[in-house]
C-alpha positions in Angstrom: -97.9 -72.7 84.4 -96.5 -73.3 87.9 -93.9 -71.1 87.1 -96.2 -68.3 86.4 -98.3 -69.1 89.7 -95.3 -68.5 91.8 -94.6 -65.0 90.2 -98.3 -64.1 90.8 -98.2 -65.7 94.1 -95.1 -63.7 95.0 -97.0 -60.4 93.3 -100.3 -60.9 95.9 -98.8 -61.9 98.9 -97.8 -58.7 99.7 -100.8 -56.9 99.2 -102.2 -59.5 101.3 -100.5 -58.7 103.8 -101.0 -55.2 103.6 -104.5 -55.8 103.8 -104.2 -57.8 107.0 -102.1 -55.4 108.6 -104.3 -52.7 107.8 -107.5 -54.5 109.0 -106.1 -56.1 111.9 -104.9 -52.8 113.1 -108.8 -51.5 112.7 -109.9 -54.1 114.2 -107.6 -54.0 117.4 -108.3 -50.4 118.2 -111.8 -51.0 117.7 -111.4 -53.3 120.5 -109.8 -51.3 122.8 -112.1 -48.0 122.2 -114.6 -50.5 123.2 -112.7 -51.9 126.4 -112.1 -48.4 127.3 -115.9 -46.8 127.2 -115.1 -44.5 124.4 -117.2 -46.7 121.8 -120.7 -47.8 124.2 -121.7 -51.1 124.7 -125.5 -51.0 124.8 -127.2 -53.6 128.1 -130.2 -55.1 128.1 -132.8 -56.1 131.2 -131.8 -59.5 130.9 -128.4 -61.7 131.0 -126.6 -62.0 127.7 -124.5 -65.2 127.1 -122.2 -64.8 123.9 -121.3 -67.8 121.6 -118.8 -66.7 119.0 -115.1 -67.9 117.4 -112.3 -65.7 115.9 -112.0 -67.4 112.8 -114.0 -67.2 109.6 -115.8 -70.7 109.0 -117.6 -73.4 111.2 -116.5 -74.2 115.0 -119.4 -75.5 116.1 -121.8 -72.1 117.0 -124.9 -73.8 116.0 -125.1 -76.8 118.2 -123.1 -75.1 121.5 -125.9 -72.1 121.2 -128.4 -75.1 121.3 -126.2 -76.2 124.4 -126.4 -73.4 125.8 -129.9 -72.7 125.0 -130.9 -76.2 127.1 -128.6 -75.2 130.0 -130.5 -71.8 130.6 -133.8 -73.6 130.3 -132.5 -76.3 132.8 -131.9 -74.0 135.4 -135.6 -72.0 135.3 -134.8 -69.3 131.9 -136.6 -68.5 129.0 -134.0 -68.0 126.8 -134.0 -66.4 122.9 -131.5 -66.4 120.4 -130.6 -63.6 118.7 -128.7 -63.9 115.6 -127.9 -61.8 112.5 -129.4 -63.7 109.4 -126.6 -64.0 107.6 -127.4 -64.1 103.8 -130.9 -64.3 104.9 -133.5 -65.4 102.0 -136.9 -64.4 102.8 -136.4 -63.2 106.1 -134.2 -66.6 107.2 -130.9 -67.9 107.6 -129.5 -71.4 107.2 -128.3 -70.7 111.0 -131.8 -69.6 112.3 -133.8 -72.5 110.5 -131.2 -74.8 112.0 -131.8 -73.0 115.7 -135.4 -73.2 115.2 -134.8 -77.2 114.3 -132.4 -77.6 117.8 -133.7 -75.2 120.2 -137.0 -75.1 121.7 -137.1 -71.2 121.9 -137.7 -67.8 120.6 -135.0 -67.1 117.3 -134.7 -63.6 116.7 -133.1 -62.4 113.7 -131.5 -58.7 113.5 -128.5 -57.5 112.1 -129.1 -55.0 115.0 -128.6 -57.0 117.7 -129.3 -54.3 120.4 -132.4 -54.0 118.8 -132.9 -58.1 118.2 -132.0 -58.6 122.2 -134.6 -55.9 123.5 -137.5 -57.5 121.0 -137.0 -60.9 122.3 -137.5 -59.3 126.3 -140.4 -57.7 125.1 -141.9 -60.8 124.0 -140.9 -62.4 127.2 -137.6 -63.8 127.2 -135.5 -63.4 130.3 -132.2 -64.6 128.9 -130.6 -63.9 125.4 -128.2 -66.1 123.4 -126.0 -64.1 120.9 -125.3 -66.1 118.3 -121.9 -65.6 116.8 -121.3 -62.2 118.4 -117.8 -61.9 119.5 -116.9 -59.5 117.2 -120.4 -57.4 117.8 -119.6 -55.1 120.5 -122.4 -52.8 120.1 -124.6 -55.2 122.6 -123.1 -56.0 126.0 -122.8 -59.3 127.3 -122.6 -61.0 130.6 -120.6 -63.7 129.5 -118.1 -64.6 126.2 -117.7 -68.0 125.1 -115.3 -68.2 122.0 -115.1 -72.1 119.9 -111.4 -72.7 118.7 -111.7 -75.6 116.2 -109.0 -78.1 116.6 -108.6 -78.8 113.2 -107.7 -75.1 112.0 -107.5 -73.2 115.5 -105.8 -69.8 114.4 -106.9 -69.5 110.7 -103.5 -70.4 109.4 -102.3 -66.8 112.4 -103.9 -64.1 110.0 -106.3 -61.5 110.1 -108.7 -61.6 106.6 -107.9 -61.4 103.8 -104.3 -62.7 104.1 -105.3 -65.9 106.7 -108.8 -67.1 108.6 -108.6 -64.9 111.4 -111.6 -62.1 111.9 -109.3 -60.0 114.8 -106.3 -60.3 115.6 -105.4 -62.9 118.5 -105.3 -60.4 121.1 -108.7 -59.9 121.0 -109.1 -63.5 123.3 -107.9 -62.0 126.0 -111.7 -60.7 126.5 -112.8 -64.3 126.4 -114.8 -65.6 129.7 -114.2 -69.1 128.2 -112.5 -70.8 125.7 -113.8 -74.3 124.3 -111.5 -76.3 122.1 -114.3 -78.0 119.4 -113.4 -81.1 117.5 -110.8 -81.9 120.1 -111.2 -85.6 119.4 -109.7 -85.3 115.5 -106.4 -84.2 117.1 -103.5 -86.1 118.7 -102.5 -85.7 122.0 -99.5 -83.4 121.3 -100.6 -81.3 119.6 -103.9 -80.5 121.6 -101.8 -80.1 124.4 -99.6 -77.6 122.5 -102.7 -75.9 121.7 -104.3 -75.7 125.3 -100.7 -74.1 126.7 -101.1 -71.5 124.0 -104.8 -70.5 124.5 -103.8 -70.0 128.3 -101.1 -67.8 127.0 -103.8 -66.1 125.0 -106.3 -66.0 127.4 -105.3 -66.1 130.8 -108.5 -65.1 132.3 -110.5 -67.8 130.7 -111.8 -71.2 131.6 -110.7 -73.8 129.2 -113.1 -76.5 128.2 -112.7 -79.2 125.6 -115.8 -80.3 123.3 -116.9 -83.2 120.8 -119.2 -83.2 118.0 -121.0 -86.4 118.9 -123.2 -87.4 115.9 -126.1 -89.4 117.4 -127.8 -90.4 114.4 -129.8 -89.1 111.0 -132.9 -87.6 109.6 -134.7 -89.3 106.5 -137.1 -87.3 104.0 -139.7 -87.4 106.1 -138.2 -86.1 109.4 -138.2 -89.7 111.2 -135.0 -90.6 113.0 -132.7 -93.4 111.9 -130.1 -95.4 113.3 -126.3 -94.0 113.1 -125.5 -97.8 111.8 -128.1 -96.7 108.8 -125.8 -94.2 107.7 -122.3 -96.6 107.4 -123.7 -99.7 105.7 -123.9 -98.2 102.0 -122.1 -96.7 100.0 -122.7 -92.5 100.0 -121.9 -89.3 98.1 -121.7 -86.8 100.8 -122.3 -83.1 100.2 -122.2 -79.7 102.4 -121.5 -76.0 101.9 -120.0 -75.0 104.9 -116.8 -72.9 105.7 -115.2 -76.1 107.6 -116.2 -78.6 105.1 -113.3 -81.3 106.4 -114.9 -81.2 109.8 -118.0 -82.9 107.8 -116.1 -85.5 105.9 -113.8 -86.1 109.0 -116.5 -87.0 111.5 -117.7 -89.4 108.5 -114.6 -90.8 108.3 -115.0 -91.2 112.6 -118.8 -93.0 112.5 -116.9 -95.4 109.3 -119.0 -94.4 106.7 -118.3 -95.8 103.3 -118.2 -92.2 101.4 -117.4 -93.0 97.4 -117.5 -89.7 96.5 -117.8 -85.9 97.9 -119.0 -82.4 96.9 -117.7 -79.3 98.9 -119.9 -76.5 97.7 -119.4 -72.7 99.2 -120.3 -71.4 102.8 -124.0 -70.7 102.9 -124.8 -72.3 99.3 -128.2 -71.6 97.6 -129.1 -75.1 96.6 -130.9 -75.2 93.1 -132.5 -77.6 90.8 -129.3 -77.6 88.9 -127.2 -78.0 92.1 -129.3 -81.1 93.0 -129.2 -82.7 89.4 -125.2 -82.5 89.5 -125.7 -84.4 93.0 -127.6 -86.5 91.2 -125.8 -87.3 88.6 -122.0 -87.9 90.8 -123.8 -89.9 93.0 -125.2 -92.4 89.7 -121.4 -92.1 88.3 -120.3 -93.8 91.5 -122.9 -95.9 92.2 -123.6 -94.4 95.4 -127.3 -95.8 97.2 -127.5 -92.7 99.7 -126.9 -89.2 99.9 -125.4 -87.4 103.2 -125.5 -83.9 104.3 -125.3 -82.2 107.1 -128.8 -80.8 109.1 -127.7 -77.0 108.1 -127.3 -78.5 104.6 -131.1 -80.1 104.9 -132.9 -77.2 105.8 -132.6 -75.3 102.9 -133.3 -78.2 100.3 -136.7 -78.7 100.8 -138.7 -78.8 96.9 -135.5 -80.2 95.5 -135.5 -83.5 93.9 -133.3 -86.5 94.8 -132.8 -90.0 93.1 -131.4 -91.6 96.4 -132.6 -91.6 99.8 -131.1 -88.2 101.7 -129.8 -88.4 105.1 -128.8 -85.9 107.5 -126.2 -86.4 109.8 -127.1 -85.6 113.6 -124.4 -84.0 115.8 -124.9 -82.7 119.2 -121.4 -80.9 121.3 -120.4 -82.4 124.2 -118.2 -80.8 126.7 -115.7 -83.6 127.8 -113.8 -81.6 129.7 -114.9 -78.9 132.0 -118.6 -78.9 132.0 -118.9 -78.0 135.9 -116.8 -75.0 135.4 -118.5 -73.9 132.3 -121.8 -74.4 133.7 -121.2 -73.2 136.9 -119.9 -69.5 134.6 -123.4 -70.1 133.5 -125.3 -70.4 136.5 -123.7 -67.0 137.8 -124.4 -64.8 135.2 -128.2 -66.1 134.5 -129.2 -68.3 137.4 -132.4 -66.5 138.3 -132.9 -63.9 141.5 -134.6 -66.0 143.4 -132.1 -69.0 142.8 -129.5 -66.9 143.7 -131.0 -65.7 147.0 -131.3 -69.9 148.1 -127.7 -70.5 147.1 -126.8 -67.6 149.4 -129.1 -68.5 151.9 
């Protein structure tokens, strides 16, 4: 059996990297038409603040757009979210109920995001947060934030479908700034290793570190509970995301006594069946609470559980720096008349 996984092993490989190769090379010179006017970038009367990664799977987008999303309203904005809906059901997205459950502000969602960005001015938004839109070119932006996760930063230094990378790692050298998510769950070594080759990658970006800070949970009826709820039983913890260990590792970090995990796919479509096969792993190890994440949460509302469900709460935190990246901020969408005090 092993023997005949190498030889099929040894028979892909090379038409995965056949496929990278010819992808990544779309992808770059899609880039550079773009860079070089011949493919148009489309503005918009109002600032455009892009929160996106380079690798396939989560970084953190959902909760630094909510960031982001509070700084803009700090400083005198009304900011919306534009996002794609991706795998949409009924018109929504696991990432735009989640947005809707964080942000206190317009979410648009449009696969055309030109078209997303100019709905949400009419409607009386003065800034515009495109969600996961590095790779989107079509919309011009005012400023690019790309999210390197710690735990998986390059996506294994492939383009799809041979690694986890969605362009090559050229394309970062268009970044405005570059935050390093999850940079806790790493040792010092290595992060290091990793900031000296982001600046190598990026030399015109700010660098900024971030945490996923989880604050506390959710019960079934939307009332808060203590973080110290969430560690004193034993759990079977479930999530379909595309960075699953991120979930189970901050677990790990709060000391939460998981007895047994489910990792279903990226954007799952939780069923009756799905929940009774919770169910029934969570009774097989005598677990007394489930945990999910909130992303997980919003899209199992009807479903029936046998234990009490908790979401975990996690908000970023930039721990290293915030002034800088706010201060990016501030020029690109501090309002006119702000501007015209700082000069004055």
């Amino acid at each position: 059996m092993a023997g005949e996984g190498g030889r099929w092993g040894a028979f892909v490989r090379p038409w995965l990297w056949l496929g990278s190769k010819v992808y990544s090379d779309v992808l770059r010179y899609r880039r550079w038409n773009y860079n070089k006017g011949l493919y148009k970038s489309h503005a918009v009367d109002a600032p455009v603040i892009c929160v996106g990664n380079i690798t396939t799977g989560g970084t953190g987008k959902t909760p630094m757009v909510a960031w982001v999303a509070r700084q803009l309203q700090q400083i005198g904005r009304t900011p919306a979210i534009v996002t794609r809906g991706y795998k949409a059901r009924g018109g929504k997205s696991d990432e735009a109920e989640m947005l809707d459950a964080l942000c206190d502000c317009a979410i648009v969602v449009n696969a055309n995001r030109v078209a997303g960005a100019r709905t949400a001015i009419v409607a009386g938004a003065d800034a515009v947060i495109l969600d996961d839109g590095f790779q989107h070119r079509h919309l011009r932006r005012d400023l690019d934030i790309v999210l390197i996760d710690a735990l998986n930063p390059f996506g294994y230094d492939h383009v799809l479908p041979r690694g986890l990378l969605r362009e090559p790692l050229s394309a970062l050298k268009d970044a405005h700034a570059v935050i390093i998510t999850r940079s806790d769950l790493i040792e010092c070594e290595p992060l290091a290793d990793l900031r000296q080759r982001l600046e190598q990658l990026a030399p015109q970006a700010s660098l900024h570190l971030a945490v996923h800070r989880p604050i506390g949970g959710i019960d079934e009826t939307g009332g808060e509970v203590e973080l110290a709820a969430l560690t004193g039983q034993p759990a079977l913890a479930f999530c379909g995301l595309g960075n699953p260990e991120a979930f189970f590792a901050t677990l790990r970090q709060i000391g939460a006594k998981v007895v047994s995990r489910i990792d279903f796919d990226d954007h799952v479509e939780y069923t009756p069946e799905l929940a009774q096969k919770i169910n029934a792993q969570a009774h097989q190890h005598d677990a007394e609470i489930l945990l999910t994440t909130q992303k997980d949460a919003v899209k199992l509302g009807g479903l029936q559980f046998d234990r009490p469900l908790r979401q975990l709460v996690v908000t970023i935190e930039i721990v290293d720096g915030e002034p800088a990246l706010l201060e990016r901020i501030g020029e690109v969408a501090s309002p006119p008349e702000a501007a015209a005090d700082d000069e004055a």
